[in-house]
N, C-alpha and C positions, 0 to 999 in steps of 0.2 A: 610783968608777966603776960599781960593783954596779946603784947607785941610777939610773943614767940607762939601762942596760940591762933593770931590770924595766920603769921608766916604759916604754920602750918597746914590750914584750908587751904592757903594760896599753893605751898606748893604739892597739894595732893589734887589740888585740880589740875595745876599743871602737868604732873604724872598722868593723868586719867586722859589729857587733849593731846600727849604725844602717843598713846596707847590706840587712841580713836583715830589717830590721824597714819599711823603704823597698819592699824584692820584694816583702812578705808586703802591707804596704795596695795596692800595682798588683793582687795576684791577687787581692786581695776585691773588691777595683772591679769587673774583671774579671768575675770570677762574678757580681756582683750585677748587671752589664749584660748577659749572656749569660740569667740568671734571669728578667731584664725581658721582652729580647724575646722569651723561650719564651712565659710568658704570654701575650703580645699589649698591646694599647695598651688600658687600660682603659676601661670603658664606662659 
């Protein structure tokens, strides 16, 4: 019984680092579309 309650930690951490890892490319998107339009549209 041990054995199906770590699997468990393990795989809710796992959920929790592809969730962190899913925000974290939205915010770089994010910044890098924010960074574009400060520039302007290139000429």
């Amino acid at each position: 019984m041990g054995i199906w309650l770590e699997l468990g930690v393990f795989l809710l951490v796992f959920v929790f680092a592809i969730h962190q890892f899913h925000d974290l490319k939205k915010e770089k998107r994010k910044r890098e579309a924010a960074r574009q339009q400060a520039s302007g549209p290139p000429q």
